[in-house]
N, CA, C and O of each residue as an XYZ file, in Angstrom:
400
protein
N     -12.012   -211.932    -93.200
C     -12.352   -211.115    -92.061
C     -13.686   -211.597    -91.505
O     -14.596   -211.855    -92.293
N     -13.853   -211.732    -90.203
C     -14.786   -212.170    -89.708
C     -16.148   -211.310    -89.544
O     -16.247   -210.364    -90.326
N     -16.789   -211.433    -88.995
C     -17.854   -210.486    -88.275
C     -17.412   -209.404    -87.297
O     -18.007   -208.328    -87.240
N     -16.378   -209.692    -86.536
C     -15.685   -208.754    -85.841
C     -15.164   -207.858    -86.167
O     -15.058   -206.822    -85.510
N     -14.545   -208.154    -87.706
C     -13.598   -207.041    -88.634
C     -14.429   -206.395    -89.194
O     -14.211   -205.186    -89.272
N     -15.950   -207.052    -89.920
C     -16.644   -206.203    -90.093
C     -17.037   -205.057    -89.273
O     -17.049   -203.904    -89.705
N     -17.271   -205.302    -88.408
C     -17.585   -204.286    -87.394
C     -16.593   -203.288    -87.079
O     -16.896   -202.097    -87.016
N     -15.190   -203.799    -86.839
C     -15.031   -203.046    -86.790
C     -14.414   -201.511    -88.043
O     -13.815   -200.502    -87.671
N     -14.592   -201.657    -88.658
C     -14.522   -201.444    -89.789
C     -15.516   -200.170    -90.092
O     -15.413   -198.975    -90.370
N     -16.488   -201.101    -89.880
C     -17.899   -200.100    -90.404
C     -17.847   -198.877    -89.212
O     -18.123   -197.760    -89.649
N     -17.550   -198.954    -87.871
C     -17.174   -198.124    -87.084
C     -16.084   -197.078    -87.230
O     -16.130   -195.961    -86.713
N     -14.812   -197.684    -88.205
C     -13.848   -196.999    -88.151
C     -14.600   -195.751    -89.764
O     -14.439   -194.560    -90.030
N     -15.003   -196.331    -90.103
C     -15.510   -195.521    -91.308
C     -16.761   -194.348    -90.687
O     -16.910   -193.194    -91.086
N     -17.601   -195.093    -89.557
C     -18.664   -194.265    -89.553
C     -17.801   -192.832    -88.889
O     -17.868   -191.635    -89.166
N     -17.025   -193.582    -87.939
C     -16.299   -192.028    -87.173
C     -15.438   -191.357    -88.015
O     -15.565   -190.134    -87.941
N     -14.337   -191.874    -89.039
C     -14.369   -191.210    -90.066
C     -15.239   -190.005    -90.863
O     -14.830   -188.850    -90.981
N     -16.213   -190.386    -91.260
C     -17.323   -189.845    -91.797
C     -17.966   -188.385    -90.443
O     -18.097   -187.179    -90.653
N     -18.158   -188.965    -89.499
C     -18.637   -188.211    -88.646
C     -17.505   -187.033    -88.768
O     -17.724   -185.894    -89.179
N     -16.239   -187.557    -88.318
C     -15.531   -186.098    -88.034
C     -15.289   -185.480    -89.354
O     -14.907   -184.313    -89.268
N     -15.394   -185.886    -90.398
C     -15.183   -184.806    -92.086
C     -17.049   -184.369    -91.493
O     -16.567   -183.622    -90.642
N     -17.386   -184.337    -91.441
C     -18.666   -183.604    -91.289
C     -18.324   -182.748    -90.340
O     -18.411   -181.608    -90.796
N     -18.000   -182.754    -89.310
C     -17.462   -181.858    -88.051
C     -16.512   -180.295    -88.837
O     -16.488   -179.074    -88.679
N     -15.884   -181.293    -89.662
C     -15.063   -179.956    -89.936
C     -15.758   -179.270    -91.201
O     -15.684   -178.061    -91.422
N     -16.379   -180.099    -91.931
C     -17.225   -179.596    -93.038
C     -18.209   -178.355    -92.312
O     -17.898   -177.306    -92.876
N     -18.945   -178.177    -91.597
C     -19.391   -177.488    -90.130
C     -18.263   -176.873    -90.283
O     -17.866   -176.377    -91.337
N     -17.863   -176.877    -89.540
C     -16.588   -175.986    -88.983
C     -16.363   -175.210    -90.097
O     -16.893   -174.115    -89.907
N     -15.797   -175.270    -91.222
C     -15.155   -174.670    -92.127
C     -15.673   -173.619    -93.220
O     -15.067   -172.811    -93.924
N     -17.461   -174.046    -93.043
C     -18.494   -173.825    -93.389
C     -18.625   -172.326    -93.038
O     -18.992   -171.548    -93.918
N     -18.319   -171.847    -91.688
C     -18.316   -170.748    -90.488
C     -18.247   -169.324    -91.817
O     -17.519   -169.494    -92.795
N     -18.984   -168.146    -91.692
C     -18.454   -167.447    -92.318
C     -16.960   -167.171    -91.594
O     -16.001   -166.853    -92.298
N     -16.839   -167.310    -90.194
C     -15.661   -166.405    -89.295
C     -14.686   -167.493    -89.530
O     -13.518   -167.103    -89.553
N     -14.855   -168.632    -89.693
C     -13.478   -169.609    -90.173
C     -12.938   -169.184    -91.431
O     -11.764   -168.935    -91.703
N     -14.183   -169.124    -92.322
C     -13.474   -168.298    -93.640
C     -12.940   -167.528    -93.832
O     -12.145   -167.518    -94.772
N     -13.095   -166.669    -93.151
C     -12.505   -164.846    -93.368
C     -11.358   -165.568    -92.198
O     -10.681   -164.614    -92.581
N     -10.688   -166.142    -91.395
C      -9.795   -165.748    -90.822
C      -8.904   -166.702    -91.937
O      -7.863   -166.322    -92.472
N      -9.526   -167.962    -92.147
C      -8.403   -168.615    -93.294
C      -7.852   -167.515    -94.189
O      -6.672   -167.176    -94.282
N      -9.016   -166.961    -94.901
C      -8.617   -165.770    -96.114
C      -7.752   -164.854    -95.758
O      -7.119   -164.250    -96.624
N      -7.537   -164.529    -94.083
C      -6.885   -163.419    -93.993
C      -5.542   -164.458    -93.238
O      -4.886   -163.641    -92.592
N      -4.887   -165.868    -93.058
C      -3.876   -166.213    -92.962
C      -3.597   -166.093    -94.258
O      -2.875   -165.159    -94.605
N      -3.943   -166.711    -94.912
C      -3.638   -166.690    -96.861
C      -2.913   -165.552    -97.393
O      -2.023   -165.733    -98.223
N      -3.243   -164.321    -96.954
C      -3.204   -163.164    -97.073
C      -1.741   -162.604    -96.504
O      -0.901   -161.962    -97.134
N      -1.709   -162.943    -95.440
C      -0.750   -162.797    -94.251
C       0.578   -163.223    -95.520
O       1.226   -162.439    -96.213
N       0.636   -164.572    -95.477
C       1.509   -165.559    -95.697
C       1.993   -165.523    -97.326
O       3.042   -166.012    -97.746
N       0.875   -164.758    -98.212
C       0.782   -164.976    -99.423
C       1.462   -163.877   -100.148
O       2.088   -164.003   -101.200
N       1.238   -162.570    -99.341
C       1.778   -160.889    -99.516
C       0.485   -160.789    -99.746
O       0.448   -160.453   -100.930
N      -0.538   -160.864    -99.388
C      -1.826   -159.815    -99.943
C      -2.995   -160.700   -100.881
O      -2.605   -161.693   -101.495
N      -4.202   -160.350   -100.938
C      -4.799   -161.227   -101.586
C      -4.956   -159.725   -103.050
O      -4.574   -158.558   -102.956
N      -5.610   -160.387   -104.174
C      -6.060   -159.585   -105.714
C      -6.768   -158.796   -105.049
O      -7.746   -159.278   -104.478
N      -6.546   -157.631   -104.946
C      -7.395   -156.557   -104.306
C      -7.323   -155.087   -104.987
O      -6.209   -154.591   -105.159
N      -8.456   -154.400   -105.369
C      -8.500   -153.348   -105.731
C      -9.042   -152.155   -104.553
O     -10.157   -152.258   -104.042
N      -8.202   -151.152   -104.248
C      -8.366   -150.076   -102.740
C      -8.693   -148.784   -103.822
O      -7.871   -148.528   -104.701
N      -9.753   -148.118   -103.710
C     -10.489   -146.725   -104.318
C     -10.701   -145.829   -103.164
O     -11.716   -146.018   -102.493
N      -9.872   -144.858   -102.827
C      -9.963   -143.419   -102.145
C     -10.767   -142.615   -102.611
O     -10.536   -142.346   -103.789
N     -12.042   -141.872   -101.960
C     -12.899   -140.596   -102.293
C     -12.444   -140.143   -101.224
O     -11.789   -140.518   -100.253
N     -13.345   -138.516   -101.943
C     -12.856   -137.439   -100.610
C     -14.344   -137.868   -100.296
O     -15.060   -138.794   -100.676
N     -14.523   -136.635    -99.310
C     -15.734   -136.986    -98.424
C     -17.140   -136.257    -99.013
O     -18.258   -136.094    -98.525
N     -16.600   -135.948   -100.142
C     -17.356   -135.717   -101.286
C     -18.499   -136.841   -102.358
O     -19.500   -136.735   -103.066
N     -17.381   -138.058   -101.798
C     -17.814   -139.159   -102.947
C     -16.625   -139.095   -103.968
O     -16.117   -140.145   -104.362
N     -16.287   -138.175   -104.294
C     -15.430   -137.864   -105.478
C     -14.238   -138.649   -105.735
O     -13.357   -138.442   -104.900
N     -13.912   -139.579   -106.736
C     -12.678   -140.384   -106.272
C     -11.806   -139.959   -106.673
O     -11.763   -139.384   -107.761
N     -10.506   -140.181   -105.623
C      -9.174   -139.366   -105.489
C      -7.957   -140.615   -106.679
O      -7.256   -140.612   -107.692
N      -8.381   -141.359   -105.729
C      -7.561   -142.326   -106.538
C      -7.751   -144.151   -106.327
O      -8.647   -144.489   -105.554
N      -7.082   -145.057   -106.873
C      -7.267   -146.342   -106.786
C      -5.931   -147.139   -107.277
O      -5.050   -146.820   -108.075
N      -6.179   -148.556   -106.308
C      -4.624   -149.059   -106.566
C      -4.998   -150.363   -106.796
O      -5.855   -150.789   -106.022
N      -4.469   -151.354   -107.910
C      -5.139   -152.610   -108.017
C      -3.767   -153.455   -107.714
O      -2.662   -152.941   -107.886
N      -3.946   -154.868   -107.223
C      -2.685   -155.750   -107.275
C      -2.851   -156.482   -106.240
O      -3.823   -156.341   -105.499
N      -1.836   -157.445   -106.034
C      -1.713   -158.163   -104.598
C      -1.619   -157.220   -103.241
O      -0.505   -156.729   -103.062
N      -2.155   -157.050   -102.721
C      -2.640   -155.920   -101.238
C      -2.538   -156.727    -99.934
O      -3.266   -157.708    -99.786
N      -1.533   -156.299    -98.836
C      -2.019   -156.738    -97.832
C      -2.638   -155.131    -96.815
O      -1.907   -154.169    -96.582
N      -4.045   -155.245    -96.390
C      -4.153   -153.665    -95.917
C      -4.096   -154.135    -94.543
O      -4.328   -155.213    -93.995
N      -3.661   -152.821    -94.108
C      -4.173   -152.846    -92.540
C      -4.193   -151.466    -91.703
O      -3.450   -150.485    -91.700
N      -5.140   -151.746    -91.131
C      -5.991   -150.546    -90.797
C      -5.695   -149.815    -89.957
O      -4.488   -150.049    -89.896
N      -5.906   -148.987    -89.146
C      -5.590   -148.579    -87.459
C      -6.648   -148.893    -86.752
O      -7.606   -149.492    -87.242
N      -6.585   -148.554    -85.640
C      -7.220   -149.153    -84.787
C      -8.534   -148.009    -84.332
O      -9.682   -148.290    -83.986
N      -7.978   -146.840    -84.456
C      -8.833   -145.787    -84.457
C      -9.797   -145.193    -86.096
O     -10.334   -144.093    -86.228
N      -9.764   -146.052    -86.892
C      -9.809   -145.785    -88.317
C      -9.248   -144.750    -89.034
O      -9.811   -144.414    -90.076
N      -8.325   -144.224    -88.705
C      -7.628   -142.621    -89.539
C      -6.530   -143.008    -90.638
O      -5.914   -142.247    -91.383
N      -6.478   -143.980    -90.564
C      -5.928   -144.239    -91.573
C      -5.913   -145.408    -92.274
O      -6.720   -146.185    -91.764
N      -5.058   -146.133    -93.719
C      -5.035   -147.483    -93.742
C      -3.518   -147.044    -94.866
O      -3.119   -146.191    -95.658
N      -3.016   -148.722    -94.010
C      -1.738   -148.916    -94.785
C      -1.577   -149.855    -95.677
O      -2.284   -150.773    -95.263
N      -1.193   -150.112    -96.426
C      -0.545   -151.322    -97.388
C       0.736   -151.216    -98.259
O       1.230   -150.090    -98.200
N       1.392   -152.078    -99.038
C       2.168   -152.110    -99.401
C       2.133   -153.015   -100.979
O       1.852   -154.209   -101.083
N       2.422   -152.270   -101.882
C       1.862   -152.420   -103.635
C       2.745   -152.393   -104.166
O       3.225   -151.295   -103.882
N       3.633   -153.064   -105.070
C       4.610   -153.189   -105.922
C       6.050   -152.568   -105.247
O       6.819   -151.726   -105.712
N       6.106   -153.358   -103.900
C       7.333   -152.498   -102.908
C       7.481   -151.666   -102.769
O       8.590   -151.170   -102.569
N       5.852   -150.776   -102.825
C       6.559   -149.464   -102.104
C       5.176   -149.370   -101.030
O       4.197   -150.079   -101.262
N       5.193   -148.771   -100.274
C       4.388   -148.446    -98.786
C       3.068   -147.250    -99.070
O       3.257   -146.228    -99.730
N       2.223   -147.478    -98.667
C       1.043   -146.813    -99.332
C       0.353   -146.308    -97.913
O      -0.314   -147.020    -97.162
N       0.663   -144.960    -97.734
C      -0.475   -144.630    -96.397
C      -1.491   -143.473    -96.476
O      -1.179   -142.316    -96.760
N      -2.556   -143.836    -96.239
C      -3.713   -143.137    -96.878
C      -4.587   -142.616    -95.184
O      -5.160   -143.300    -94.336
N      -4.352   -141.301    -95.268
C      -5.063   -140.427    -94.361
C      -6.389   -140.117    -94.352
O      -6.596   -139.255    -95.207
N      -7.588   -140.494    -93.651
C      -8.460   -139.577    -93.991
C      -8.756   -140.546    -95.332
O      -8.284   -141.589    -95.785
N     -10.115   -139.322    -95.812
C     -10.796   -140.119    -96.862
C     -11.605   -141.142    -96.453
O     -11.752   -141.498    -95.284
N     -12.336   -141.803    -97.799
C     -13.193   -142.941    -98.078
C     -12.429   -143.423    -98.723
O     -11.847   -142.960    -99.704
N     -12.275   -145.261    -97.832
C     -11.188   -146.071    -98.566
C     -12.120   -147.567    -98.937
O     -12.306   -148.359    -98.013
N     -12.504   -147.782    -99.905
C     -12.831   -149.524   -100.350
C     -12.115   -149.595   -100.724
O     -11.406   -148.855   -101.406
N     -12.022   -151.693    -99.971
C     -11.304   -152.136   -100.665
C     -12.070   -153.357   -100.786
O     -12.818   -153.812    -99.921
N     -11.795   -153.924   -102.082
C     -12.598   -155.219   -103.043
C     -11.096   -155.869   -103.340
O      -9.895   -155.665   -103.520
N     -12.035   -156.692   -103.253
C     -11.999   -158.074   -103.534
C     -11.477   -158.606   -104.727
O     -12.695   -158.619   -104.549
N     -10.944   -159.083   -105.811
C     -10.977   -159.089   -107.323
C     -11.603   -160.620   -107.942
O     -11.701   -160.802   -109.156
């Protein structure tokens, strides 16, 4: 390879290099993360998630651990999911949900 191949070469590598950095950036994003995590989620049935209900007391009502996909309303009054095939809808209350 000549001097020419060198070159071009070292070019095809530098832009290489440049764009894995681009997305390294990119991917880096907290908001790229959380939307990957929540296709994963989508696609996966739910990520390891533990959901703990209090009343408005603090007092906890109850808690559900397992693969979770939640989803919320839009007005916050409620949240839904679905746990060992059966449908989970939770009114009202204090709802976390973690992570595992």
């Amino acid at each position: 390879m000549g001097n020419n191949g060198n070159k071009k070469l070292a070019g095809i590598v530098a832009g290489f290099v440049a764009v894995l950095m681009v997305i390294t950036v990119i991917l880096n994003k907290a908001s790229v993360q959380r939307t990957l995590k929540s296709i994963n989620s989508e696609y996966a049935g739910g990520l390891d998630r533990t959901v703990t209900v209090y009343d408005y007391s603090g007092n906890e009502i109850t808690s559900y651990t397992g693969k979770i996909d939640v989803e919320d309303s839009e007005t916050g009054g409620k949240v839904k999911f679905d746990l060992d095939g059966k449908r989970t809808i939770i009114y009202g209350g204090i709802v976390i949900v973690q992570e595992n």
